[in-house]
N, C-alpha and C positions, 0 to 999 in steps of 0.2 A: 592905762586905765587905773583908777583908784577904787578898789573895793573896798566896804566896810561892812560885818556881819556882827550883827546885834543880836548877845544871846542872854538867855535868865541862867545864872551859874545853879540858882537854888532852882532851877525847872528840871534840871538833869541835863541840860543841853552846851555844858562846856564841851564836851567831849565830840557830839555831835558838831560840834561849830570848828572844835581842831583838826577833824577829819574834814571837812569842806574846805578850810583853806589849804592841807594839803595838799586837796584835789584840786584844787583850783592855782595853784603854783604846778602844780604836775603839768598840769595844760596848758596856762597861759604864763611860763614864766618870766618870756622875756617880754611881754606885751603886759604886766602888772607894773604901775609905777609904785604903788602903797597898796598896802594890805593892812586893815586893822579891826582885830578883832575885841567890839566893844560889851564889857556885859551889862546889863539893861534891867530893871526891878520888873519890869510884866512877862508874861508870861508867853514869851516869842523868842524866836530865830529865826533873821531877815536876812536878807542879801543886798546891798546896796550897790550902784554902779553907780558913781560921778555923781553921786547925789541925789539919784531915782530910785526907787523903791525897784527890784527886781521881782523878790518873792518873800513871801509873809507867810509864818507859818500859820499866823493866828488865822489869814484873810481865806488860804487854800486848806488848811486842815494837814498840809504833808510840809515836811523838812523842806527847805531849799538844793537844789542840785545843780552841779556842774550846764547839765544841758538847757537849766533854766537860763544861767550867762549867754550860755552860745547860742539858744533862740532870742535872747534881746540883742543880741549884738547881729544876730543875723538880720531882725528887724530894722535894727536902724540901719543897715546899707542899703536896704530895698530903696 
């Protein structure tokens, strides 16, 4: 899987976005091919998978999370 998390450095949300992708190698470490974390001028932290939008802070009003991956990845095996 390729993840990219897009965050505003000047939002306060570096630190927030290096804590996700350490949770997110803690979990998925041998099933991540790339990991990169982009930062971004508006004023969001997103979670991207293969090129799909996972989670938006701006769109849900909360950070992105670990079990927001494992519920789209649980979706798309259904």
């Amino acid at each position: 899987m390729n993840l990219v998390i897009h965050f505003n450095p000047s939002g306060g949300y570096e630190e927030e976005a290096l804590s996700l992708a350490r949770r997110l190698f803690a979990q998925y470490d041998e099933a991540i091919e790339s990991l990169a974390i982009i930062p971004v001028a508006d004023e969001n932290l997103d979670l991207w998978l293969d090129g799909r939008l996972v989670h938006s802070l701006t769109r849900s009003g909360e950070s992105p999370r670990v079990m927001d991956l494992r519920e789209t990845l649980a979706q798309s095996q259904t």
